[in-house]
LUMKOL-167079 format. One record per residue: residue number from 1; x, y, z of N, C-alpha, C in turn. Coordinates in steps of 0.2 Angstrom, whole numbers, always signed. Example, Ala and Ser with C-alpha at 12.3 -4.5 7.8 and 13.67 -1.06 7.14 Angstrom:
2
+-----+-------+-------+-------+-------+-------+-------+-------+-------+-------+
:  nr :  n_xx :  n_yy :  n_zz : ca_xx : ca_yy : ca_zz :  c_xx :  c_yy :  c_zz :
+-----+-------+-------+-------+-------+-------+-------+-------+-------+-------+
:   1 :   +66 :   -28 :   +39 :   +62 :   -22 :   +39 :   +66 :   -16 :   +39 :
:   2 :   +64 :   -11 :   +35 :   +68 :    -5 :   +36 :   +64 :    +0 :   +39 :
+-----+-------+-------+-------+-------+-------+-------+-------+-------+-------+
This chain:
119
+-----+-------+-------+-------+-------+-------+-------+-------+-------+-------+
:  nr :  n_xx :  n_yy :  n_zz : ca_xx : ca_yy : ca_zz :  c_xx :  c_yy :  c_zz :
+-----+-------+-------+-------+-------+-------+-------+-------+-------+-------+
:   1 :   -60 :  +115 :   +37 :   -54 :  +114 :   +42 :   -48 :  +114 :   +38 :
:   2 :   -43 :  +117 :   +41 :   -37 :  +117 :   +36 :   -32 :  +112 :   +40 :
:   3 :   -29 :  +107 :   +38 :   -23 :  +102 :   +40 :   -18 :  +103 :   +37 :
:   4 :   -13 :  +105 :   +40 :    -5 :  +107 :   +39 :    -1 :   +99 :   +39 :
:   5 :    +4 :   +98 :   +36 :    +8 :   +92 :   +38 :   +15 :   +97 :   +35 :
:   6 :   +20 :   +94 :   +41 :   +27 :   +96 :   +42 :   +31 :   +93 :   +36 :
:   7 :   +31 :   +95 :   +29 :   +35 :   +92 :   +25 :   +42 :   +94 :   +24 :
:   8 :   +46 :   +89 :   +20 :   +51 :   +92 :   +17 :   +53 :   +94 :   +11 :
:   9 :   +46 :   +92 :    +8 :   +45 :   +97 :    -1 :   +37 :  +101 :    +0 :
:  10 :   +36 :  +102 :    -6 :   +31 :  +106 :    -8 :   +24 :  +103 :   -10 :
:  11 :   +24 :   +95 :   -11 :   +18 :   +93 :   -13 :   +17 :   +88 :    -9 :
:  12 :    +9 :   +84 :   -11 :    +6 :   +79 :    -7 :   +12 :   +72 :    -8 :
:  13 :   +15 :   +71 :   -10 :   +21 :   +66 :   -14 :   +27 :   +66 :   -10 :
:  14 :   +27 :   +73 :    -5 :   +34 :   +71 :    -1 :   +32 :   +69 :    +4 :
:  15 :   +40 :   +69 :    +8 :   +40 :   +63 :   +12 :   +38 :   +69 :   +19 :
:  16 :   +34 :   +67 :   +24 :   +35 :   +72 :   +31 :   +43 :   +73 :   +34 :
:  17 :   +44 :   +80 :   +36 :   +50 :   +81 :   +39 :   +47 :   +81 :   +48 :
:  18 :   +51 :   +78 :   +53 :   +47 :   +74 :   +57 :   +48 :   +83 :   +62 :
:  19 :   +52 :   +86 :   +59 :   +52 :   +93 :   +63 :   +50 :   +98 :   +63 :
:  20 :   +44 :   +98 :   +69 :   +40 :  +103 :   +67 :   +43 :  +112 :   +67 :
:  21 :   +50 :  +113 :   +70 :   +49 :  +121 :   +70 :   +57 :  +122 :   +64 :
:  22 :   +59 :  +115 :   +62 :   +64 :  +117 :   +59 :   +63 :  +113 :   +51 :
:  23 :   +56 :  +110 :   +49 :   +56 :  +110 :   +44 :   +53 :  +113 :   +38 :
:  24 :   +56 :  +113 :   +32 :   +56 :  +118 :   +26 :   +50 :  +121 :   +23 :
:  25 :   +45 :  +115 :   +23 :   +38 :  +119 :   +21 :   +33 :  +114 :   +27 :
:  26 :   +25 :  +116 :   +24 :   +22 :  +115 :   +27 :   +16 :  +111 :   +21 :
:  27 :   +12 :  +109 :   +19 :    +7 :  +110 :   +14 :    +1 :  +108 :   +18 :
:  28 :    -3 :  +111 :   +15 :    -8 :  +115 :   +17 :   -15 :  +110 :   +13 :
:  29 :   -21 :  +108 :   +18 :   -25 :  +105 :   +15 :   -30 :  +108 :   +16 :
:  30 :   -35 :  +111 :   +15 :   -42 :  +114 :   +14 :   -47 :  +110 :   +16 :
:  31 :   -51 :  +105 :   +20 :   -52 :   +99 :   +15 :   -61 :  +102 :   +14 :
:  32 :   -64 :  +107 :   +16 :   -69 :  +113 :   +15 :   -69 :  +111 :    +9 :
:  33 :   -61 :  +115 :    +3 :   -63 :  +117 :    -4 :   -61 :  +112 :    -8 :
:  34 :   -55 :  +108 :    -3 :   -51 :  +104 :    -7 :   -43 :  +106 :    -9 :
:  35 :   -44 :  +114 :    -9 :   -38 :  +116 :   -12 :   -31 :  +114 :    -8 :
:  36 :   -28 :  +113 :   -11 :   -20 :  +112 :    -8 :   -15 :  +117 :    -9 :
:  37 :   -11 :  +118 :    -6 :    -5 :  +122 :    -7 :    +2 :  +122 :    +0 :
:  38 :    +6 :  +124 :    -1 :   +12 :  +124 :    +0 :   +17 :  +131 :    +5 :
:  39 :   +16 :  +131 :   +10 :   +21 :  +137 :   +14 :   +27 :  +136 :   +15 :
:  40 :   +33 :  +141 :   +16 :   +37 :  +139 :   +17 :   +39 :  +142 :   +24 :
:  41 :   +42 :  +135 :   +27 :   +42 :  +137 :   +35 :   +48 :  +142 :   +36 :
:  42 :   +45 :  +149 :   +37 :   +50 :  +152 :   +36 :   +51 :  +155 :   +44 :
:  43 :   +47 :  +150 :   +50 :   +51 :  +148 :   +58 :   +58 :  +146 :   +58 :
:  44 :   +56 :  +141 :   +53 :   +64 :  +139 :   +54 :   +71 :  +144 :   +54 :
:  45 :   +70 :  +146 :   +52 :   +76 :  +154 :   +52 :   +75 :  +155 :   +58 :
:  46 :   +74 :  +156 :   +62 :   +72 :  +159 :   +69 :   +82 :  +155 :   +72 :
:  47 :   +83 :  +160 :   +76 :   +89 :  +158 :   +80 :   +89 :  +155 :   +86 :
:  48 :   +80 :  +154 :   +89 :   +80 :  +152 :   +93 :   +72 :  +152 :   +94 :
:  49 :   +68 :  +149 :   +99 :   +59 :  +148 :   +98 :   +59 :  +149 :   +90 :
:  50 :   +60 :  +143 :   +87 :   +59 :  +141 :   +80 :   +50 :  +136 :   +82 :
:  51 :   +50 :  +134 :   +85 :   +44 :  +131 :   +86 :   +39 :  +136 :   +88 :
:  52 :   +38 :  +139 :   +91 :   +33 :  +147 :   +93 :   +34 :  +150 :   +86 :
:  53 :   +38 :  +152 :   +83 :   +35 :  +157 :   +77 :   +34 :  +150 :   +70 :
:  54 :   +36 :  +147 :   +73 :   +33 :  +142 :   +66 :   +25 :  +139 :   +70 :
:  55 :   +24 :  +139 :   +75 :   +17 :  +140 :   +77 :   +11 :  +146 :   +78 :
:  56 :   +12 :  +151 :   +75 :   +11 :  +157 :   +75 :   +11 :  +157 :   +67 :
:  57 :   +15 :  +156 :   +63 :   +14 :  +157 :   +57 :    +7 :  +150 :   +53 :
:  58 :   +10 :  +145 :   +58 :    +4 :  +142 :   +56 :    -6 :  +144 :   +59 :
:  59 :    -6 :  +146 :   +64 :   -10 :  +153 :   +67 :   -12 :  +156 :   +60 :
:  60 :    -7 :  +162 :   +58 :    -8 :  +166 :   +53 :   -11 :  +162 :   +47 :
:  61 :   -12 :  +158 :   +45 :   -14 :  +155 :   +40 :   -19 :  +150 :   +41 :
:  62 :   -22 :  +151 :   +47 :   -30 :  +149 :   +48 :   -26 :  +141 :   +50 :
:  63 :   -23 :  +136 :   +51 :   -23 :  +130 :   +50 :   -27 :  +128 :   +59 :
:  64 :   -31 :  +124 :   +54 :   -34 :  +119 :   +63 :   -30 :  +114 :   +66 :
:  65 :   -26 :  +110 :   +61 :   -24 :  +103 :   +63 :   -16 :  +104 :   +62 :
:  66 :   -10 :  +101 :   +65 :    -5 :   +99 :   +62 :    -1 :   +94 :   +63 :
:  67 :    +0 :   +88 :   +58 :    +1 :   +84 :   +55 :   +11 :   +84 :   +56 :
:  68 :   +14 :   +81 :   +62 :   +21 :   +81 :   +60 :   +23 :   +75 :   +65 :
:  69 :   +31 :   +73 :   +66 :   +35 :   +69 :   +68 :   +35 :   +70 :   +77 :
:  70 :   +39 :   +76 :   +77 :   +39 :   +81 :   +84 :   +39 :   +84 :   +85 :
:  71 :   +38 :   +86 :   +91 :   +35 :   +94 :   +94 :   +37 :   +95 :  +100 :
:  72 :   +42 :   +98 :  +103 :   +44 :  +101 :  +107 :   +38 :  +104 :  +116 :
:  73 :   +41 :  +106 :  +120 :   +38 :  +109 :  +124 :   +32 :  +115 :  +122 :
:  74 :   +39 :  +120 :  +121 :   +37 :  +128 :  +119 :   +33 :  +127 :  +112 :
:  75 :   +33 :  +123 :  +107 :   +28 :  +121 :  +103 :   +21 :  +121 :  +105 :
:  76 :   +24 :  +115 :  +107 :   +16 :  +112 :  +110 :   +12 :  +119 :  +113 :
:  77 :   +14 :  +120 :  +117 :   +11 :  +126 :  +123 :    +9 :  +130 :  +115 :
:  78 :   +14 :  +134 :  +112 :    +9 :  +138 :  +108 :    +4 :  +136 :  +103 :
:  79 :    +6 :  +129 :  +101 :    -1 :  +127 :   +96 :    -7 :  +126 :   +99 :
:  80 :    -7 :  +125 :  +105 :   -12 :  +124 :  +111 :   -17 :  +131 :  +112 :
:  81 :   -13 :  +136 :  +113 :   -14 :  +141 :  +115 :   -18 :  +144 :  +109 :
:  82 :   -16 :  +143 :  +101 :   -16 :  +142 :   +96 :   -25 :  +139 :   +95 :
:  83 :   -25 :  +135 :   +98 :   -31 :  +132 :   +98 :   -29 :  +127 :   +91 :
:  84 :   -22 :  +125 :   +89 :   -22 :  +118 :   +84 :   -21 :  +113 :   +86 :
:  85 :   -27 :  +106 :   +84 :   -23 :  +100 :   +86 :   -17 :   +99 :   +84 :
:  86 :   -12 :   +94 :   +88 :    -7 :   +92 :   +86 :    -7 :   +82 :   +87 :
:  87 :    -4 :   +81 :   +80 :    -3 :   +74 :   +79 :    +5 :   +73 :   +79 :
:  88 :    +7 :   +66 :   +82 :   +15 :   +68 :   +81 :   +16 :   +62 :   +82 :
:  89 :   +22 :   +61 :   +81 :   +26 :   +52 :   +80 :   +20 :   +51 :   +72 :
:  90 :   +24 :   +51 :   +67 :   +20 :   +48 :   +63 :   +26 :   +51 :   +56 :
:  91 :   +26 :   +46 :   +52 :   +31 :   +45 :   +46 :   +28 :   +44 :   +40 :
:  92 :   +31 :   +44 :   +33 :   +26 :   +40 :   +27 :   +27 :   +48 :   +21 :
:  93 :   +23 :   +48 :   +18 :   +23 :   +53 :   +14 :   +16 :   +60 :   +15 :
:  94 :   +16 :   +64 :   +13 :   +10 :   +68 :   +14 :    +5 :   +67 :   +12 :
:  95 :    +4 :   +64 :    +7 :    -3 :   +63 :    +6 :    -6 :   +55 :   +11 :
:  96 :    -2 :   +52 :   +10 :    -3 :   +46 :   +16 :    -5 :   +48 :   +23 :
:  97 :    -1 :   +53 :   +26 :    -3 :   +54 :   +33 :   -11 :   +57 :   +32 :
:  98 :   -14 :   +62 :   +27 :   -17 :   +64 :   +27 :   -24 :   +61 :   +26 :
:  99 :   -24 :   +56 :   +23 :   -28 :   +48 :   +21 :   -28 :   +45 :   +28 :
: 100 :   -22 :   +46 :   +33 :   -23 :   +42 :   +40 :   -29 :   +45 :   +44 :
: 101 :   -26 :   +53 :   +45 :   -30 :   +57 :   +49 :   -37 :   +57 :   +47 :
: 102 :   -40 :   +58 :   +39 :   -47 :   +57 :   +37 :   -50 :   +51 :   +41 :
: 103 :   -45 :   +46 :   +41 :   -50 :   +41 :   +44 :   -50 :   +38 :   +51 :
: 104 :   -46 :   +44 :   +54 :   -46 :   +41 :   +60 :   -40 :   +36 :   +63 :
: 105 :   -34 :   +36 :   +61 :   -29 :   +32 :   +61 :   -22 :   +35 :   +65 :
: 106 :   -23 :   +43 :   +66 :   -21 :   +45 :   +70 :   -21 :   +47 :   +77 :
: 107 :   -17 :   +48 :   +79 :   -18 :   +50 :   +88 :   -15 :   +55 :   +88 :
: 108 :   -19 :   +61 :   +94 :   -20 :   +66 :   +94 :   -14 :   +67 :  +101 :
: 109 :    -9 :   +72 :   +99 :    -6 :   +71 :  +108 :    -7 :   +75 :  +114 :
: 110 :    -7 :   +74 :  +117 :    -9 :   +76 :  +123 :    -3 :   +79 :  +126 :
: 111 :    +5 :   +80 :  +122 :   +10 :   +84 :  +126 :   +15 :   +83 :  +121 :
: 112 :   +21 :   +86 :  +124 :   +26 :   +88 :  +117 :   +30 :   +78 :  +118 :
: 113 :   +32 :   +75 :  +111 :   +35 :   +69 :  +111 :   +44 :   +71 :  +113 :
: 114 :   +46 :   +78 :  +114 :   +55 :   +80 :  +115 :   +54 :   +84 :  +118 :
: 115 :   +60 :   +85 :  +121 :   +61 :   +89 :  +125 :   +63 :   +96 :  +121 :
: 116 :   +64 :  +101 :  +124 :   +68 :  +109 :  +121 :   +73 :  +106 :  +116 :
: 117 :   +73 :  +109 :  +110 :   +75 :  +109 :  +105 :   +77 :  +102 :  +103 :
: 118 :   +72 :   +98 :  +102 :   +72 :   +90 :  +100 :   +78 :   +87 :  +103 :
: 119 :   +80 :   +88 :  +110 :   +85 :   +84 :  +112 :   +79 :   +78 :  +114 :
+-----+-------+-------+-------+-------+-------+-------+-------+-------+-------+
């Protein structure tokens, strides 16, 4: 199973960026092999549906779960479609959130917490 959390650096040390279609990376947990590693949310550049190709690009890199702050409408709907769960309203560093989720501390949502473009 691969858990993605919405950061705003590259390692388990940063802090989450609560945005999921317009934050800078992504890191990436394996928890299979253990491996970790780091994407760079290159959704965010989008002019517009920054959340559909940042949920798509997470698609593309096999992720099951993701790990962020907010999540939009048009998000939601593709990660869904996506078949990823999405956890949202949650703050702390990444390796912490990721310690939450292992144990069950998180809640799964059942719909986007903002509306179109995090108004």
């Amino acid at each position: 199973m691969r858990v993605a959390v919405s950061a705003s650096g590259q390692t388990q040390l940063d802090e989450l960026n609560p945005r999921l279609g317009r934050c800078e990376y992504f890191v990436i947990v394996d928890d299979v092999s253990g491996e970790t590693w780091a994407i760079e949310n290159t959704g965010r550049l989008s002019t517009g549906a920054a959340g559909i190709a940042t949920a798509t690009l997470l698609h593309n890199h096999q992720v099951d779960v993701v790990i962020t702050g907010n999540v939009g409408p048009n998000a939601f709907t593709a990660l869904e479609a996506a078949e990823i769960k999405v956890y949202t309203g949650t703050k702390g560093k990444v390796q912490d959130l990721l310690e939450q989720y292992r144990n069950g501390n998180l809640s799964k949502a059942s719909g986007p917490n903002v509306g179109p473009h995090g108004s």
